[in-house]
C-alpha positions as CSV (number, residue, x, y, z in Angstrom):
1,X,20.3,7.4,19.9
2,X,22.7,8.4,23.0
3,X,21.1,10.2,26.0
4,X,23.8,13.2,24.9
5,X,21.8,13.2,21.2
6,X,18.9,15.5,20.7
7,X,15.8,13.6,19.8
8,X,15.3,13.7,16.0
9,X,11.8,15.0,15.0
10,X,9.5,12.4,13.9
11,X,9.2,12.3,10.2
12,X,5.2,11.9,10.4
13,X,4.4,14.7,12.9
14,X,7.4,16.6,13.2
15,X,7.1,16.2,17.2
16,X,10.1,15.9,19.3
17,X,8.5,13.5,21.7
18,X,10.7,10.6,20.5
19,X,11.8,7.8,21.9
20,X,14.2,4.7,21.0
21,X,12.4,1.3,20.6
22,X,15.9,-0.7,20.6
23,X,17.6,-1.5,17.5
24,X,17.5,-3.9,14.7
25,X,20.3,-5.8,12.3
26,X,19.4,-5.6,8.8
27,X,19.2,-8.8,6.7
28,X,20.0,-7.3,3.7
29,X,22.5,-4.3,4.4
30,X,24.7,-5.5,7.6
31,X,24.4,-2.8,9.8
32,X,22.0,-2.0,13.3
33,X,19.1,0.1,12.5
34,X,17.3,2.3,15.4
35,X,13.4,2.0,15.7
36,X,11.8,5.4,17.4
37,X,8.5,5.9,18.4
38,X,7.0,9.1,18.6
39,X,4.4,9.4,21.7
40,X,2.9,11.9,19.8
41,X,1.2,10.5,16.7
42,X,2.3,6.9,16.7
43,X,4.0,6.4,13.9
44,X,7.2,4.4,14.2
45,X,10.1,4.7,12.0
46,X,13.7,3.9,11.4
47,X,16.8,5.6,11.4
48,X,19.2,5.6,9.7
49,X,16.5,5.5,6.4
50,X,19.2,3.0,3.5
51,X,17.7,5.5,0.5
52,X,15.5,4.2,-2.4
53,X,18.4,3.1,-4.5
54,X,17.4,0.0,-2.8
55,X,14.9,-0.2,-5.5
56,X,16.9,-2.0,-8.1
57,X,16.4,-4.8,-10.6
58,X,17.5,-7.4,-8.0
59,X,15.0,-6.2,-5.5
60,X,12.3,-6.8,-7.9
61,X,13.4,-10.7,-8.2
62,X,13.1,-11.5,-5.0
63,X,17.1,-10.7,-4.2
64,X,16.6,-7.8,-1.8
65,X,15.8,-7.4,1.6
66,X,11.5,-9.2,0.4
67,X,12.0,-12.2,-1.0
68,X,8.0,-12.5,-1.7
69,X,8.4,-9.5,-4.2
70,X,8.3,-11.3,-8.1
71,X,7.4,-8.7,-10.6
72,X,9.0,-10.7,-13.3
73,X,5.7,-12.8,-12.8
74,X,3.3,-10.2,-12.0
75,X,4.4,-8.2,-15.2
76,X,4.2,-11.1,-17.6
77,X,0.8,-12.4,-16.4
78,X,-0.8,-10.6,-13.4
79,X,-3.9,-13.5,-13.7
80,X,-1.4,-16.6,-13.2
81,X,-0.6,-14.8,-9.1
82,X,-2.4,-14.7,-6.1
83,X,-2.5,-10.7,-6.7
84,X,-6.0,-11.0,-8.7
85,X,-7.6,-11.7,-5.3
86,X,-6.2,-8.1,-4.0
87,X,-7.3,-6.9,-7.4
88,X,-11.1,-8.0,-7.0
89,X,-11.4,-6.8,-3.8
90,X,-9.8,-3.3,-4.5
91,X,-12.6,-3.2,-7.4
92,X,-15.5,-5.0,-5.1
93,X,-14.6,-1.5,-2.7
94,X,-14.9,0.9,-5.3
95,X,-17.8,-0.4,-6.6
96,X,-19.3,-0.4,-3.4
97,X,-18.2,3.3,-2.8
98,X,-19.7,4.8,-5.9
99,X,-22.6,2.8,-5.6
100,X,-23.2,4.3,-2.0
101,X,-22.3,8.1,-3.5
102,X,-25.1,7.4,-6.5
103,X,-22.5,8.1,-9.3
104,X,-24.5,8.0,-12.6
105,X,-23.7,4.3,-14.7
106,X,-21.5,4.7,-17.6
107,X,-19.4,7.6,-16.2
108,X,-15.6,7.2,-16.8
109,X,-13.5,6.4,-13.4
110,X,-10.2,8.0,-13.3
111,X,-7.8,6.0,-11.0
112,X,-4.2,6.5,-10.1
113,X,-2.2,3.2,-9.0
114,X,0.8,5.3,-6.6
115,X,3.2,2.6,-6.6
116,X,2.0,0.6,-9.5
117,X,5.4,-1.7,-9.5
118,X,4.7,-4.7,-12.1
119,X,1.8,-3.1,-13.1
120,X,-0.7,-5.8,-12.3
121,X,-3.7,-3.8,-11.3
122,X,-3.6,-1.1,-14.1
123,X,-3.4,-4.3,-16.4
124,X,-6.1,-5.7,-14.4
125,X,-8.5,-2.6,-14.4
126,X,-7.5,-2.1,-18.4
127,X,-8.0,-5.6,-19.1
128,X,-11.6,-5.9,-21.4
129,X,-14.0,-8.7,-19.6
130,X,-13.5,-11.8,-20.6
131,X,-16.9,-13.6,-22.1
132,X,-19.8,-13.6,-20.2
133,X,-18.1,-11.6,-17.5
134,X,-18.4,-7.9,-16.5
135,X,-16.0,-5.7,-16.4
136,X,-14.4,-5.3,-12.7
137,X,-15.7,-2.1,-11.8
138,X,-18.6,-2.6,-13.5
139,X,-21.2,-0.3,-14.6
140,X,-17.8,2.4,-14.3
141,X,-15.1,2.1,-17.1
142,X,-12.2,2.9,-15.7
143,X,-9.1,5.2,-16.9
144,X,-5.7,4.3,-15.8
145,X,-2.8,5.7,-14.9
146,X,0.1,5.0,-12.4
147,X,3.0,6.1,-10.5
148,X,6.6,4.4,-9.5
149,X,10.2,5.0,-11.0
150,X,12.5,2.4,-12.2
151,X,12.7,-0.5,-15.1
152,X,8.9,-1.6,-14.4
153,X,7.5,1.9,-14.9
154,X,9.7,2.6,-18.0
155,X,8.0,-0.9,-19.6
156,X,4.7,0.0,-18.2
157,X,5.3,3.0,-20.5
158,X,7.1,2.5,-23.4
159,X,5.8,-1.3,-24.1
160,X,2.5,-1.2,-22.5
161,X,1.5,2.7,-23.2
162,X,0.3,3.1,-19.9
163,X,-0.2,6.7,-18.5
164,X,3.1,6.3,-16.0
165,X,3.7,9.3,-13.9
166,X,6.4,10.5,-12.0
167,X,6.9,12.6,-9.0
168,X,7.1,16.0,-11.6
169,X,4.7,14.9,-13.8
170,X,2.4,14.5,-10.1
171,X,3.2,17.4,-9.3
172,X,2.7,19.7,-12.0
173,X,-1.2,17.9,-12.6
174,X,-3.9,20.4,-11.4
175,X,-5.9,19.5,-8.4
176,X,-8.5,17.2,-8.5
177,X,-7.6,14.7,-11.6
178,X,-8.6,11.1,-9.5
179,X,-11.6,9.4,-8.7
180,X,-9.5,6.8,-7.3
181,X,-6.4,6.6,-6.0
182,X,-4.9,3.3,-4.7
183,X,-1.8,3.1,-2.7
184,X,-1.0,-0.9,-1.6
185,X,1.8,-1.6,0.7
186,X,3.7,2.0,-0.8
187,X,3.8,4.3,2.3
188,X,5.7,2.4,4.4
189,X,8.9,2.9,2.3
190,X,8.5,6.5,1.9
191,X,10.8,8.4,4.5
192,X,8.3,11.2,4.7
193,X,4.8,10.4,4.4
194,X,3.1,13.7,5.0
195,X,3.7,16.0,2.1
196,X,2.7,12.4,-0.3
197,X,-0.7,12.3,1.3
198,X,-0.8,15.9,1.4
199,X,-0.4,15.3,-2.6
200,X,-2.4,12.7,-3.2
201,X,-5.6,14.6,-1.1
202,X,-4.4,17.3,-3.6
203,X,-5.0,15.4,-6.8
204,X,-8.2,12.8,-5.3
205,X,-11.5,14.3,-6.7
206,X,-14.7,15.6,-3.9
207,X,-16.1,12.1,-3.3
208,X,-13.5,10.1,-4.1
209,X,-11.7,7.4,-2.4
210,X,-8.0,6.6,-1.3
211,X,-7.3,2.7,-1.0
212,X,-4.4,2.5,1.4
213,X,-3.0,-0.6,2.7
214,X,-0.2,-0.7,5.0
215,X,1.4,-3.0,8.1
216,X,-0.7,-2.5,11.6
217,X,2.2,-1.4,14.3
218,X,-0.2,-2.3,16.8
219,X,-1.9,-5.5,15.5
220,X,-1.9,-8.6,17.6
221,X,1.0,-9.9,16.1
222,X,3.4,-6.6,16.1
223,X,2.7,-6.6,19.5
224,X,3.6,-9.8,20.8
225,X,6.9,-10.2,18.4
226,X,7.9,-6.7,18.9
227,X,10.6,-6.2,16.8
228,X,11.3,-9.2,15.8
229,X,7.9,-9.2,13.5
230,X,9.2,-9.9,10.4
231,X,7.3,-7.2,8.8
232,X,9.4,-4.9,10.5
233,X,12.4,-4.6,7.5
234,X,14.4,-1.4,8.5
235,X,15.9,-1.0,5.2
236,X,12.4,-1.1,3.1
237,X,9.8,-0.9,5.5
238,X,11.0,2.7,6.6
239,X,7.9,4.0,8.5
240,X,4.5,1.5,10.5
241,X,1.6,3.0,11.2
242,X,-0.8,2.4,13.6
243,X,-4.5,2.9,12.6
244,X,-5.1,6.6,15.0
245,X,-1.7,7.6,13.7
246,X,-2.8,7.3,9.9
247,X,-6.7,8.7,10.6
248,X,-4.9,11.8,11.9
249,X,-2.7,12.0,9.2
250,X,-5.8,12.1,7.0
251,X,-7.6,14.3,8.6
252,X,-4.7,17.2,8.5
253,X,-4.5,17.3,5.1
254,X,-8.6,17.1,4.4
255,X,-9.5,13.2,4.1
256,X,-12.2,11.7,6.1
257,X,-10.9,8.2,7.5
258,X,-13.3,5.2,5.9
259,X,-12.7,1.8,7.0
260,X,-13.5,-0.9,5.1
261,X,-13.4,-5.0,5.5
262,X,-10.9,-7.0,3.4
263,X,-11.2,-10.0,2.5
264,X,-9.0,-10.4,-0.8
265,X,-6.2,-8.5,0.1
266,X,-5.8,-10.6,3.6
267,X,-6.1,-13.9,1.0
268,X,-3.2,-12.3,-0.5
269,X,-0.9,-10.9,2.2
270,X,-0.9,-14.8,3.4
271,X,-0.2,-16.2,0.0
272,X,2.5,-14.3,-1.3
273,X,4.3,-15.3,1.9
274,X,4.6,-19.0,1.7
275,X,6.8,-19.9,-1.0
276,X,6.8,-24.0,-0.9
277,X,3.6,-24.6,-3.1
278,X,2.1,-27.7,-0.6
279,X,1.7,-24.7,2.0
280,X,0.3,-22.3,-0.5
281,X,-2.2,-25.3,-1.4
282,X,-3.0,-26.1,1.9
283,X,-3.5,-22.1,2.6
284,X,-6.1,-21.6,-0.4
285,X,-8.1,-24.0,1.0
286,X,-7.9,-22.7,4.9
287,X,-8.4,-19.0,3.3
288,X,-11.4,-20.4,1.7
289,X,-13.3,-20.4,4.9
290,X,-14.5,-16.5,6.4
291,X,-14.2,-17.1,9.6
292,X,-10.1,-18.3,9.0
293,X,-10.0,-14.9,7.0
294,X,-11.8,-13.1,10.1
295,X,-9.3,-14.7,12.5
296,X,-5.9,-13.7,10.4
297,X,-7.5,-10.2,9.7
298,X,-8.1,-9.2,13.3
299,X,-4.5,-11.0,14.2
300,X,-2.4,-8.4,11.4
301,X,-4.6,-5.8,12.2
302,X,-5.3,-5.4,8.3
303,X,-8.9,-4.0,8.2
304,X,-8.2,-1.7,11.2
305,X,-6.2,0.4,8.6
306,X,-8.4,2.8,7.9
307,X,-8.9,4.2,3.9
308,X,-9.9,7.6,2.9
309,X,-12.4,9.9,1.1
310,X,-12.5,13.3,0.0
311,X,-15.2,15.4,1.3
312,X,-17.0,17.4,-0.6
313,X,-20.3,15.4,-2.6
């Protein structure tokens, strides 16, 4: 951005209280992207945004700008990753929720994966217990259904017979259709998030909950790396929160912020990263210990991220 360009709005807020954060070289398309911050909300975001063709086959192996992404593994057996310890903790948290709100046992959950990918956790949630086990949401059956465009969501569909929305079919749903409504490690590729959690309060039942995981833009970590964190991918990871900048995008379109405390998901977000399987063994052990957990959670910032409910019960 030259000093004789007019600051661009923020794509959160809309504010023109933007500022350049210095500029990054992609690793995937070979060009400098801008970071701005805007001093209004927060939120910090790149320009130019690369589009969601991005999105392709070759970014779901692993050939795109993540290498951790492997749906190819995910989709033929979510239990054989690392992703059932996000999965058990997602469940632990909804369980916990509609405990606290006294919903009556046996009483259906509806839940919406946005950004379902490989389909892991609606396999997970659909999944009958195995023996001796309850079911993951236990004493609440769940019902199913996600969101995301491309080859995954079309097998998700056609093989699987999942309930696979896209953004019409979203759209056009009355208000009010989900209990739950998950959304891990989505908005940060969306170029606009407002008018998707605008939606997604839309559609998320009075008393229900919105799981929402995202990177911390002003974690420990973010900090001291500044742009050089290698969460910050300009051509995927399009938009960082920090955790005021997301509450306040909550609360203007009716959510109440609710934190919560990982545990599962932090296991995870270290796994999935180390790809030489002496590391990951030597991780699973360290992650086996809280207070290790407590140390990398506080570090990334990952519980500070606040969830949502929906007033109204």
């Amino acid at each position: 951005m030259s000093p004789s360009q007019p600051a661009p709005a923020c794509r959160c807020c809309g504010s023109s209280a933007v500022r350049s954060r210095g500029r990054k070289r992609g690793a995937f398309i070979p060009r400098d992207f801008e970071y701005l911050a805007c001093d209004a909300c927060g939120y910090l975001y790149v320009e130019p945004f690369a589009g969601y063709e991005i999105y392709n086959d070759d970014y779901y192996r692993g050939l795109g700008p993540d290498p951790y992404v492997d749906y190819g593994r995910e989709y033929a057996d979510h239990r054989a990753t690392d992703r059932v310890l996000e999965f058990d903790d997602l469940a632990r948290l909804v369980r916990g929720h509609f405990a606290s709100v006294g919903r009556p046992p046996g009483r259906t959950l509806d839940w919406l994966d946005f950004g379902c990918g490989a389909g892991g956790l609606l396999k997970y949630l659909s999944a009958p217990s195995a023996p001796g086990r309850r079911p993951a949401t236990d004493p609440w059956p769940v019902r199913a259904a996600g969101h995301d465009v491309g080859s995954y969501a079309d097998l998700l569909r056609t093989r699987d017979g999942f309930r696979i929305l896209d953004f019409t079919a979203l759209h056009a749903l009355p208000d009010a259709q989900f209990d739950v409504i998950s959304m891990v490690e989505v908005i940060e590729h969306i170029e606009f998030p407002a008018p998707v959690i605008a939606l997604v309060s839309r559609l998320l039942r009075p008393g229900g909950i919105l799981l929402l995981t995202t990177g911390n833009n002003d974690c420990f970590v973010a900090r001291r790396a500044g742009l050089a964190y290698r969460y910050y991918l300009p051509e995927i990871h399009v938009g960082v929160f920090n955790p005021a900048c997301l509450a306040a995008l909550y609360t203007r379109y009716n959510l109440r912020p609710h934190f919560v405390r990982y545990s599962g998901v932090v296991r995870f977000k270290i796994l999935k990263s180390l790809l030489h399987p002496g590391r990951r063994r030597l991780a699973r052990w360290l992650l086996s210990l809280p207070f290790v957990v407590r140390l990398i959670d506080r570090a990334y910032g990952v519980s500070a991220m606040p969830c949502a409910k929906k007033p109204g019960l």
